[in-house]
C-alpha positions as CSV (number, residue, x, y, z in Angstrom):
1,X,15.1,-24.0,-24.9
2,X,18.6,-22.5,-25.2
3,X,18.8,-19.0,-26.8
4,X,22.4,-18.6,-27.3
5,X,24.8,-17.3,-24.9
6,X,24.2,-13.5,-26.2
7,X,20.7,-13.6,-24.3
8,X,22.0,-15.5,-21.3
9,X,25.0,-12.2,-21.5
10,X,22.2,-9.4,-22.3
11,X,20.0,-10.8,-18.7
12,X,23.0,-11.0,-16.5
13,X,23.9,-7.6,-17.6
14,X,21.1,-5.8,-17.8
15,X,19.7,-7.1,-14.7
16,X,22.9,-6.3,-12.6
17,X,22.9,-2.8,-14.0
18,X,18.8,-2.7,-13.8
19,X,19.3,-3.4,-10.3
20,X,22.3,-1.2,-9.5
21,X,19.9,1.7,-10.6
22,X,16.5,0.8,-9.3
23,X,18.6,0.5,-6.0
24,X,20.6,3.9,-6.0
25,X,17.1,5.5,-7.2
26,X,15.2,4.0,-4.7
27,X,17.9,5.4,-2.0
28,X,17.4,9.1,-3.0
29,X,13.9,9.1,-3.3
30,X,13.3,8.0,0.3
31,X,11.4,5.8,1.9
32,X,7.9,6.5,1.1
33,X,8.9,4.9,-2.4
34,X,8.3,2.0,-1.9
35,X,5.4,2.4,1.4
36,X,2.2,0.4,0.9
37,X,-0.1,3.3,2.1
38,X,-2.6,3.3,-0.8
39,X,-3.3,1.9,-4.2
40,X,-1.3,4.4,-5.9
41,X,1.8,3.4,-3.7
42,X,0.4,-0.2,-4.6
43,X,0.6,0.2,-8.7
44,X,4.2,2.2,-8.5
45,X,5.8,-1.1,-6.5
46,X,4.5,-3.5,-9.1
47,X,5.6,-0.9,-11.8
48,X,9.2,-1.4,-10.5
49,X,8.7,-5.0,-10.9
50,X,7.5,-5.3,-14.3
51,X,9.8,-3.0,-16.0
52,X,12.6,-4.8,-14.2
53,X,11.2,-8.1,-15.6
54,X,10.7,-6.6,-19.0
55,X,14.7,-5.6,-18.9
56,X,15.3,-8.9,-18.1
57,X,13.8,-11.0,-20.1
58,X,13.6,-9.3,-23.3
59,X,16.3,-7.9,-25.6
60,X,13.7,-5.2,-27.2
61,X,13.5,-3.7,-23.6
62,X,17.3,-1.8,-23.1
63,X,19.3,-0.8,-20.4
64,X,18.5,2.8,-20.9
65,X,14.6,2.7,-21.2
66,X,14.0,0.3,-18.3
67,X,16.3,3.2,-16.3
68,X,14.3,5.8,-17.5
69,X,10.6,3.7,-16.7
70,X,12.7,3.8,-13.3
71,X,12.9,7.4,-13.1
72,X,9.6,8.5,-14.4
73,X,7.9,6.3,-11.5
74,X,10.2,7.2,-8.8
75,X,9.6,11.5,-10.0
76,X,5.8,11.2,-10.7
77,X,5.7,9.6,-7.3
78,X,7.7,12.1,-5.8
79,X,5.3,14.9,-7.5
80,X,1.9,13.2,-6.4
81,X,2.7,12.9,-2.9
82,X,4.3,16.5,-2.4
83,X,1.3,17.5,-4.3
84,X,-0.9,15.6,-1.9
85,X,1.0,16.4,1.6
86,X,-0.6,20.3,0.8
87,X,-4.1,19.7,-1.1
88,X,-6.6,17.6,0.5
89,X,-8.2,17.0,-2.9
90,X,-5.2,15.2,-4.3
91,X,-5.1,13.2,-1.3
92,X,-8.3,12.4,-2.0
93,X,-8.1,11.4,-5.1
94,X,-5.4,9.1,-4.3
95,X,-5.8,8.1,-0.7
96,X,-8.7,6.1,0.3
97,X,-9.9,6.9,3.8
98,X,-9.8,4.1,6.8
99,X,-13.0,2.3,7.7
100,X,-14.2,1.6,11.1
101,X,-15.7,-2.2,10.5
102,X,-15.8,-3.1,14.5
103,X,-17.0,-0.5,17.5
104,X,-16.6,-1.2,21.2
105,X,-17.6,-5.4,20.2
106,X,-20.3,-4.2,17.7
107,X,-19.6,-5.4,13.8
108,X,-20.4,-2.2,11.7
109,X,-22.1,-4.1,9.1
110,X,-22.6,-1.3,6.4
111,X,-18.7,-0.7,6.7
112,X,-18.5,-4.6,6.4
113,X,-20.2,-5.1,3.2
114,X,-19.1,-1.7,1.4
115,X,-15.7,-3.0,2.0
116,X,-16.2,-6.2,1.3
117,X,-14.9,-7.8,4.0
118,X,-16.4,-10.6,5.8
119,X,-16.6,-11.0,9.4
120,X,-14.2,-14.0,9.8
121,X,-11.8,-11.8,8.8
122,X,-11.8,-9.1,11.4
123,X,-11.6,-12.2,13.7
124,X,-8.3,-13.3,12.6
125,X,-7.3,-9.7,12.9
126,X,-8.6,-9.9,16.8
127,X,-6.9,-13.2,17.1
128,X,-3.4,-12.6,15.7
129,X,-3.4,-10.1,18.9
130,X,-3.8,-12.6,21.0
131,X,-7.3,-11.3,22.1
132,X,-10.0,-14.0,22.2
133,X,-13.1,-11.9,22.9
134,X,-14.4,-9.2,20.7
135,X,-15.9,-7.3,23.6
136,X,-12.7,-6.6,24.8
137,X,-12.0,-4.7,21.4
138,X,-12.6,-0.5,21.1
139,X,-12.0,-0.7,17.3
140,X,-11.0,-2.5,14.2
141,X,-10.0,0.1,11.2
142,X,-9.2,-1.4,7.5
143,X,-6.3,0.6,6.7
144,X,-5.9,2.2,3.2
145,X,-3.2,-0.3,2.6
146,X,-5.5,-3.2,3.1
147,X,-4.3,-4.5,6.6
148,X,-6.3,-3.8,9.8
149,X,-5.7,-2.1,13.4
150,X,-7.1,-3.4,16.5
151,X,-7.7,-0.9,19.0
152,X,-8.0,-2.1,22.4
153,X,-8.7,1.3,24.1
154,X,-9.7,4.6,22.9
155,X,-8.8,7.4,24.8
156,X,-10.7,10.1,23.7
157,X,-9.9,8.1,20.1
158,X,-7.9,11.1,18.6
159,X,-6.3,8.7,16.1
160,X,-9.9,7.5,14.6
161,X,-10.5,11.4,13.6
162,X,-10.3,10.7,9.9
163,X,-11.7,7.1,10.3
164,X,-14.6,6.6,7.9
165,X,-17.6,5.9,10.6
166,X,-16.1,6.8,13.5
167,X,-18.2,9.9,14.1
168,X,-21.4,8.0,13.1
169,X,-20.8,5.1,15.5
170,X,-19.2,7.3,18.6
171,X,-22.2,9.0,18.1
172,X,-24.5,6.3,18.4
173,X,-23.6,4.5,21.3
């Protein structure tokens, strides 16, 4: 129940100076750190969490390999997404691509199942817009961070370009 007061010493430490350097790292590596734009972003964010955890809360965990788990995920980030910004096939590998699941009121069923996402879920996304009536709707995407866009008009639709299913249902209709 009660460790000793060396263990209670050893978390308050670490953690403070854990947390001093996940901050100052996560300061110079920018903002796209910490993003949530695809499952690679995803894993890195818990990462951060569960090396700070294992600093924490275990004394065979120290100061200077929790910083250096820190370091590693913050430069192989920093490497896999310059990497990706100029090869497509990085960014493929990494980057899943949107999907189109609703066109112009029209569920995209295909979309819906290979996603696996059911259609009471695209209309909560339609709702918490405040639009009652999927007819009204051009578009719902699933992003490649999980969440989805509602599209109310499309315009020519130059944002949907690398929309999985766009083409196919544009097309269509």
């Amino acid at each position: 129940m009660f460790n000793g007061w060396d263990s209670l010493a050893h978390t308050a430490i670490v953690g403070t100076l854990g947390y001093i350097v996940i901050i100052f790292l996560l300061r110079i590596s920018g903002k796209r750190t910490l993003s949530k734009w695809n499952s690679f972003d995803f894993v890195v964010t818990i990462a951060f969490g569960s090396i700070l955890a294992s600093m924490l809360l275990t004394q065979t965990t120290s100061l200077a390999q929790g910083c250096l788990g820190f370091g590693l995920l913050v430069l192989y980030q920093f490497i896999i997404t310059r990497v990706a910004t100029g090869s497509s096939v990085v960014q493929n590998l990494i980057k899943a691509e949107p999907t189109l699941l609703l066109y112009n009121g029209e569920f995209q069923q295909q979309a819906l199942t290979q996603e696996r996402v059911a259609k009471g879920e695209v209309l909560a996304a339609v709702r918490s817009q405040g639009i009652g009536d999927v007819t009204q709707i051009a578009a719902v995407i699933l992003e490649t961070d999980g969440s989805f866009s509602v599209i109310k008009n499309l315009d020519g639709g130059s944002a949907l370009k690398d929309v999985q299913g766009f083409k196919d249902a544009h097309l269509a209709q």
